[in-house]
N, C-alpha and C positions, 0 to 999 in steps of 0.2 A: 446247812448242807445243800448243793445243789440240786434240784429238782431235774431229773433226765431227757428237758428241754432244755435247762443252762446246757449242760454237759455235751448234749449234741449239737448246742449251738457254739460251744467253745472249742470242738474238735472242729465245727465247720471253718471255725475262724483261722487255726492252727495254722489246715489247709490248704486254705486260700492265700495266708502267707507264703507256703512254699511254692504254690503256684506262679502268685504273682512276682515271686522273687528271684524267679529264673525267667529273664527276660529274653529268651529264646522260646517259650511259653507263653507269656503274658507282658506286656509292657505296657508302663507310663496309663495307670486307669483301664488298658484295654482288658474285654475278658470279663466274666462274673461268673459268680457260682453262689449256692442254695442249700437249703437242707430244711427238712417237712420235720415238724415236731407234735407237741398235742400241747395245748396250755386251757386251762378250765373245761378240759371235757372237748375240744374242740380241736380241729385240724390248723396248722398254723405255715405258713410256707418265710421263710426269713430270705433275704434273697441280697445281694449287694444293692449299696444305695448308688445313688448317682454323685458321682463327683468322688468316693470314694477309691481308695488305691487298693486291689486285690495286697499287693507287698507289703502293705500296713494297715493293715484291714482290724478291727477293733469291734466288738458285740454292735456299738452303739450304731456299725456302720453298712448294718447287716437287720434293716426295718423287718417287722414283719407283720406277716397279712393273715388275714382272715381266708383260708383256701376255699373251702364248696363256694363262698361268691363268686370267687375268679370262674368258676364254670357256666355261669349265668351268660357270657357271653361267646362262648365257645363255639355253639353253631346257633346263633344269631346274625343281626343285620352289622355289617362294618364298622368298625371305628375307626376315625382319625386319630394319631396319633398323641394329637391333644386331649381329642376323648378320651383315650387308655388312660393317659397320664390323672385324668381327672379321675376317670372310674377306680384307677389302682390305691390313690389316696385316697378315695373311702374306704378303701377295705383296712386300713391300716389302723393295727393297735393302738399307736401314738400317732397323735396327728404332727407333733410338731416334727416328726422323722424325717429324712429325705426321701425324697421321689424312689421310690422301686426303681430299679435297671428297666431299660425297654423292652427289654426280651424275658419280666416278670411270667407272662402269661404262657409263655413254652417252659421256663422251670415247673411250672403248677403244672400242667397237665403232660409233663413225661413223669414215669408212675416212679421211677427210685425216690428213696430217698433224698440223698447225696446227687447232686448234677453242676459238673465244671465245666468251662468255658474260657477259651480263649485262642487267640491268633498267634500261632507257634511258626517260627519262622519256614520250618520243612515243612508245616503242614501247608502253609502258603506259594511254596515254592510250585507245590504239587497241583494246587488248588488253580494255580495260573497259569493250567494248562484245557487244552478243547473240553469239556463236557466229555465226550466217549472216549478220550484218553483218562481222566478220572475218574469214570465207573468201572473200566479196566483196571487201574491200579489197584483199586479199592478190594474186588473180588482178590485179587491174585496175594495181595498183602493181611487182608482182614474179612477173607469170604463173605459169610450175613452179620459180622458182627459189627459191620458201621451201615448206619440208614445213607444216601448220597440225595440230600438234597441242591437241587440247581438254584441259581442264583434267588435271592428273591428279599426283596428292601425290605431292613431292620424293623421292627419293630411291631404290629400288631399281624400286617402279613404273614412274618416268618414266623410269628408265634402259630396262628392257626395252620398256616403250610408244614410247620414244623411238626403240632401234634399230629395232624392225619399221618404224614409221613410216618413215623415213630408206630405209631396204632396200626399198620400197616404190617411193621416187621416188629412184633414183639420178641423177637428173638435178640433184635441188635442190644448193645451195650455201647453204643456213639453213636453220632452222626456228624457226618462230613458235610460241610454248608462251602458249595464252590464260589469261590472268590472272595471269600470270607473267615472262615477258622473250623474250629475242630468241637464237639460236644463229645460230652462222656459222663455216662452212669453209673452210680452204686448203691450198694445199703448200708455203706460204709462209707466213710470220707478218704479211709484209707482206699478201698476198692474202687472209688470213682477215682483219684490223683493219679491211683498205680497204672491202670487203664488210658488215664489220656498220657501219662512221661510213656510207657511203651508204645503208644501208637503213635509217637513224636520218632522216639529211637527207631521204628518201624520204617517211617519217612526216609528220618537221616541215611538209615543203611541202602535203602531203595536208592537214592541221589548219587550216592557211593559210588553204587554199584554202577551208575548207569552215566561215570564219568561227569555226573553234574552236582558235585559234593558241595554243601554249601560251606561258605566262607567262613572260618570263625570269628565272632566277634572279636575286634582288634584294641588296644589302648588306646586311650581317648588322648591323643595328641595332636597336635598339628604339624607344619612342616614349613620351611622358609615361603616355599612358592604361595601356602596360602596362607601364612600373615603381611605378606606383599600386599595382598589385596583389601585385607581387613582395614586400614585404614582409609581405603577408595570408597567402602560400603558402608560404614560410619558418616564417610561427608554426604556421599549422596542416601542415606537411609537416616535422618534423624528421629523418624518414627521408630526404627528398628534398632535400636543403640547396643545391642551384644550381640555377640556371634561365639559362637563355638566351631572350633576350627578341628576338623579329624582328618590326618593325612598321616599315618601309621603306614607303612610301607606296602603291605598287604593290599590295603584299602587301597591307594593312592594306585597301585597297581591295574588292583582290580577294574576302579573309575576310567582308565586308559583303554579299556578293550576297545575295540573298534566294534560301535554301534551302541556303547551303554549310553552315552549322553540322549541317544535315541530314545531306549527301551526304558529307563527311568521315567523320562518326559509322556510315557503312554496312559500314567497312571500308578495312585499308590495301590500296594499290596493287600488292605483291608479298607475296606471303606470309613473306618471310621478315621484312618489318617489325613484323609483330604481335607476335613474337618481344619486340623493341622498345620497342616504342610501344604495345602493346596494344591491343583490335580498334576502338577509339574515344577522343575525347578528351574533358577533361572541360571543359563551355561553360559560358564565366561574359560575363556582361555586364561593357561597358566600366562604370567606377565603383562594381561590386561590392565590398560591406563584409566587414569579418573575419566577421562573423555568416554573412553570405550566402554566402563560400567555406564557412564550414563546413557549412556547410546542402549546399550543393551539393557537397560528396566524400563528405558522407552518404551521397546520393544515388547517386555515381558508384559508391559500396564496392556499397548493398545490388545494384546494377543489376548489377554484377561478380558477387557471388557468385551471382543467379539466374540468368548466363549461365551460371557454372560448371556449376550445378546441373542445368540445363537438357541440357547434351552429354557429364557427364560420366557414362563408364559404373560408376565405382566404383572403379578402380582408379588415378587420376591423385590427385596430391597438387596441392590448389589453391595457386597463387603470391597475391601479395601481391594486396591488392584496389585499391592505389594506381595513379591515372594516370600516364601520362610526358609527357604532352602536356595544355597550356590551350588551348583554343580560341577565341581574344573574337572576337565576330563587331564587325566595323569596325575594329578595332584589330590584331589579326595572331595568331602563336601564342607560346607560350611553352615551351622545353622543360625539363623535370623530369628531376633527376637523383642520385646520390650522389658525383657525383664533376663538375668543370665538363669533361672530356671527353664523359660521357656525356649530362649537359644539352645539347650544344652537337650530340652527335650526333642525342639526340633531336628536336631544332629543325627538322636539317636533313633529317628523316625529315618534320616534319611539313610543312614548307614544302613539300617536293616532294610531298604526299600531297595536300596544296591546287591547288597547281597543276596535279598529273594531273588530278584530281578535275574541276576546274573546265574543264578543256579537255572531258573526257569530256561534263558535264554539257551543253556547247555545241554535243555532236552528239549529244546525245537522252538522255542519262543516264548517268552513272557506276553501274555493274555491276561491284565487286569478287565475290568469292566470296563465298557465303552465310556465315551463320553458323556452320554446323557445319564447313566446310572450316575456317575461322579458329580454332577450337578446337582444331581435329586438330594443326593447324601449332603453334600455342600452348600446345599441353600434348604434342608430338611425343615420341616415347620417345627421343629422343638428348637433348631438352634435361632431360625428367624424371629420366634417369640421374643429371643430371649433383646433383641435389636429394638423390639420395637417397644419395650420398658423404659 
């Protein structure tokens, strides 16, 4: 018979599948969620692994940790992110588990039970707009019942910014994290899911309302204009050998506005897509020649390395200067990849980076984070570790 830590950690699990299975909520790993149990007399926090998928999410893939540690460094001296990572695998019950999620130390110290997470596309929409335009919405849609934290880099940061913030308004049941996603609480797994899908539907109807309704996701197809070019980005991309091609009419529409080729290029919608997709796509006109794509990844390489150059302090090793995303204006996107998983994931990075984008640009502008945030995220010391193995 289950002990009422399996149990609560098999409802956490349930959860997280429906979470991450509406990827207008959660997409492709993004997103995590938690739930506090008690195993030998002791507090336990189980929290998503790293590399794991919220939509298939499985007991084994959901570590957990030893909680009163985690508070040991709560109001202490900084850590680097590598620190956490190091600190967070000691606490863990099995060692041979994966890594805790990076934003471990903000599930431990928000007080529910139950805490989900994730990058919903309306919440993004909103989120990519000025600072005092989103603490506006926020009262007028959800009064005290979302915290409004400002921007601030993943991981041990936003944990501690996260709990003071939180400790602040103990009345909230979320927090909104601008330029980044949505958090939400329960004592239930049920009362935390039901909590963030209605402050999703909350979003949607606000965009609605305000003439900047977002797009629905469309069928994953292509269209003549852009398998024209899939064979030009093959020759000149042999590092990048599949593409996923989406030009569904909608889409393809959408891609046409005059100025997205722009407003896409400013920057992706959460920060963990740069990771991805990297901080822009590369724009080729519908009926572009082989000449003309290679002219234009010229273009995209030398643009790459002076962004490099431009925030790097000296110590980051520069990644490849290859795009993961086409961008045809009228015609749709296209994603680049080495493998047809990662083409197909890049696709649906970019489609949904369209459609934030485009809802945003419809209540006065799309406002991702600057440049130099997009670098920090993009050359982040957990992902450069991982280079220099």
């Amino acid at each position: 018979m289950a002990d009422e830590a399996d149990t609560l950690l098999a409802q956490r699990v349930e959860s997280s599948r429906q979470l991450g299975g509406n990827p207008e909520l959660a997409m492709h790993g993004g997103g995590n969620t938690s739930v506090k149990v008690m195993r030998e007399g002791r507090r336990v926090l189980h929290v998503k692994g790293s590399g794991w998928d919220l939509a298939v999410m499985e007991p084994q893939g959901m570590p957990g940790l030893w909680l009163d540690p985690l508070f040991e460094v709560k109001d202490g001296a900084r850590l680097s992110d590598t620190e956490m990572v190091r600190f967070l695998r000691a606490q863990l019950l099995d060692a041979s588990a994966p890594n805790p999620s990076v934003e471990t130390l903000l599930h431990a110290y928000l007080p529910a039970r139950f805490v989900d997470h994730g990058h919903a596309s309306a919440v993004l929409a909103l989120a990519s707009r000025p600072e005092a335009e989103q603490r506006e919405t926020l009262r007028a849609l959800f009064g005290d019942g979302l915290v409004f934290l400002p921007y601030v880099f993943p991981g041990f940061d936003l944990s501690i910014e996260g709990a003071r913030a939180a400790e602040a308004e103990p009345q909230a049941w979320g927090m909104w994290l601008a330029q980044h996603g949505l958090f939400t609480w329960g004592e239930t797994a049920e009362e935390s899911l039901t909590r963030f899908r209605d402050a999703v539907a909350a979003c949607e109807a606000h965009l609605a309302a305000r003439g900047a309704a977002l797009m629905p996701p469309t069928p994953r197809q292509g269209n003549e204009a852009l398998e024209a070019l899939v064979p030009h980005l093959h020759a000149a991309l042999p590092g990048l050998a599949f593409t996923d091609a989406r030009g569904a009419d909608p889409l393809a529409a959408l891609s046409g506005q005059a100025g997205m080729a722009e407003a896409v290029s400013r920057g992706t919608v959460t920060p963990d897509h740069v990771i991805r997709i990297k901080p822009w796509p590369l724009i080729l006109a519908p009926g572009t020649d082989a000449a003309g794509i290679r002219a234009a990844l010229a273009g995209f390489s030398a643009a790459y390395e002076r962004y490099f150059q431009d925030h790097s302090d000296g110590t980051q090793i520069m990644l490849d200067t290859l795009p993961r995303v086409a961008f045809v204006p009228g015609a749709g996107v296209i994603g680049l990849g080495r493998s047809a998983s990662e083409a197909s994931i890049n696709a649906d990075l970019a489609e949904q980076n369209l459609r934030v984008a485009a809802s945003a640009e419809a209540l006065g502008g799309y406002q991702p984070l600057p440049r130099p945030e997009q670098f920090l995220i993009e050359y982040w010391e957990l992902e450069q570790a991982k280079l220099r193995k």
